[in-house]
N, C-alpha and C positions, 0 to 999 in steps of 0.2 A: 594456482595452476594445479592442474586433479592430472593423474596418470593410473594406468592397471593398476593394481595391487599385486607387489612381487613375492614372489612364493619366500614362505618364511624361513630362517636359518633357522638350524636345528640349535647351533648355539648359544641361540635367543631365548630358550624353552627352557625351563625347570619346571617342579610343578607346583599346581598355586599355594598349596602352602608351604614352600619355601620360601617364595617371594614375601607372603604374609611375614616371615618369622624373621624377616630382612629388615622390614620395616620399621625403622623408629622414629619416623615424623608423623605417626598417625597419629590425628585431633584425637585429645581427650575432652574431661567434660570439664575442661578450665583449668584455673590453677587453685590450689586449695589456700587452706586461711593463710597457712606457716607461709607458701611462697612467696602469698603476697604483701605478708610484711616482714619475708627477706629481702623484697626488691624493694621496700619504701625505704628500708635501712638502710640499702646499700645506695640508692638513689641519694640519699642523704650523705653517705660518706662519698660520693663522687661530686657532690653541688651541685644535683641539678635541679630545676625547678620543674613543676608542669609541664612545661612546653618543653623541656628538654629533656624530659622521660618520655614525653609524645614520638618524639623522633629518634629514640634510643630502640623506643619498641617498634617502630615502623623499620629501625634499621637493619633488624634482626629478624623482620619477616612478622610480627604479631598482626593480626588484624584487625581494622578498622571499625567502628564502630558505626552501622549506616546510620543513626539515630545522631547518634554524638559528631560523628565528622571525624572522630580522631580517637587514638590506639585507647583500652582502657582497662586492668588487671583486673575486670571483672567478665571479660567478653568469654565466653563458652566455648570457643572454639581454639584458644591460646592450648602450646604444649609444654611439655619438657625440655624438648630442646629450644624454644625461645627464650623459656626461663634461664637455662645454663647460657646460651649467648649473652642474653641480656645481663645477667649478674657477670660473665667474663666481661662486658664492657663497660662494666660500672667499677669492676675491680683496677682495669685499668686507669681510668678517670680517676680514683679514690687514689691512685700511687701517687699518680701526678701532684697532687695537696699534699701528700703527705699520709695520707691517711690509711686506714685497710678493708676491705670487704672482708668478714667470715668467711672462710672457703668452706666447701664439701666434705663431708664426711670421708670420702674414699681415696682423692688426693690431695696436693698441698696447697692448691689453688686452683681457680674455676680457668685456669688460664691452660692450666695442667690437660682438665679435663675435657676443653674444647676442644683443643688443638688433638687429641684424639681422635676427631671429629674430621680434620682438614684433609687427609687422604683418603678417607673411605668417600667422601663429598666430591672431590676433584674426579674419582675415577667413577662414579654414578654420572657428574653429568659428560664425560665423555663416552660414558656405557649408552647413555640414551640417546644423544646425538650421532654415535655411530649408528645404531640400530635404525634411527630416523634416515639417514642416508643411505645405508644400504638395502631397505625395503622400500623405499618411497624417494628415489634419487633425482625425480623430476620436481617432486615438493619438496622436498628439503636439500639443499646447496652443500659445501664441502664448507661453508663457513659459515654453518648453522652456530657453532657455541660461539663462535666468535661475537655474532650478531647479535646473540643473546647475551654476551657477557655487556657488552655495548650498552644496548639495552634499558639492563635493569640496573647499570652502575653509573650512569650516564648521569644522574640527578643528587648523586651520593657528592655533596658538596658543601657541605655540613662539616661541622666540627667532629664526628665520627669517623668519617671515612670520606676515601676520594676515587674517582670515575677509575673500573680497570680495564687494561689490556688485555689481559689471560688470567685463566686461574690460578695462576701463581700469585698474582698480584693482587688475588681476591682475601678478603679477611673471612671469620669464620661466616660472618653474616649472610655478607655478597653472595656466600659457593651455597647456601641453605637458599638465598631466593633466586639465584642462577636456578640449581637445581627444579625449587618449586615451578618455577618459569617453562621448565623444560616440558616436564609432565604433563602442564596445561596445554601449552599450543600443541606439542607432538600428541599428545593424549587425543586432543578435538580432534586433528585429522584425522589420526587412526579411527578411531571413532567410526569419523562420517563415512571412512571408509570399509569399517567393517571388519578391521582390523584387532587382533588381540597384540598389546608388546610384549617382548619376555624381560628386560630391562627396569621395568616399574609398571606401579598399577596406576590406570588413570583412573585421575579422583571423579568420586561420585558426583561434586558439582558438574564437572564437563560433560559426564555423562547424562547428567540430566537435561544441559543445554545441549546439546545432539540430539535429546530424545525430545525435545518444545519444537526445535528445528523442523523436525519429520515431520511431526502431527502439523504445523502449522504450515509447511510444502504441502502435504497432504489434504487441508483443507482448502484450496486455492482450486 
């Protein structure tokens, strides 16, 4: 459903590079050698095998491999913060045995370090979902995160995690792909409709599918 475009809150606005310097989910260029045989080790100390480091990294938001079909610590576009998820849930699997993951340099565990991570995460995606709503109240419902939390936890039924209610009930993982979730569909509309957020930046993949969209309306 498309509606006007409502004139923007000013409390939506900062300027671009504050939002830039906000950012700490942006792709780097992989994970380096050390990461990646911290997560083989700690994989190791949780028990898991292949297929259960596939869906550890899928749980945590890593990306898929189109070639391979499935998650893989060599893919280019993995970050930091999957890595720190991913080792927080390997640490906890490693308790369960018995066993321990090395933790970080800076605190006393990666569990430490995440969970630093769970408030600033809860209130980013109700930062986006309001903003979705009150610029664009005809496309987006009063039970936008709801529907999104729904959604993307809805399959979490696995031995990691299970389907949630609200962000409360989300683990560090869920509120990273809630969030990334949010960017994507809110991002395309604004997008299509010409729309800047002041909430988060829409990723350049969406914006590149907005701009095939037009050229290819365009050619018709």
């Amino acid at each position: 459903m498309s509606g006007s475009a409502a004139t923007p809150s000013r409390s939506w606005h900062g300027s671009s590079k504050s939002r830039r310097s906000r950012s700490s989910s942006r792709p780097v260029s992989g994970w380096s050698d050390a990461q990646r045989f911290s997560v083989y080790t700690a994989c190791k100390q949780a028990g898991w095998n292949s297929e259960q480091r596939h869906l550890a990294m899928k749980h945590v938001g890593c990306p898929v491999d189109s070639k391979l079909g499935r998650c893989t610590t060599k893919h280019a576009r993995l970050t930091n913060t999957q890595f720190e998820l991913l080792m927080e849930l390997a640490e906890a699997c490693a308790a369960q045995r018995g066993t321990a993951v090395k933790p970080p340099r800076e605190v006393r565990s990666w569990r430490e370090l995440v969970g630093k991570q769970g408030l600033p995460l809860m209130r980013k995606a109700e930062t986006i979902a309001r903003e979705a709503h009150e610029r664009q109240p005809k496309v987006f419902g009063p039970k936008l995160l709801d529907g999104m939390i729904e959604r993307v936890t809805m399959h979490d039924l696995g031995e990691f995690a299970a389907p949630a209610c609200s962000l409360q009930e989300c683990d560090a993982g869920q509120l990273r792909r809630v969030v990334e979730a949010l960017k994507q569909y809110v991002g395309r509309e604004f997008a299509r409709r010409g729309l800047t957020p002041g909430s988060f930046e829409i990723p350049p993949s969406v914006l590149a599918r907005v701009k095939r969209e037009r050229e290819a309306a365009t050619r018709k």
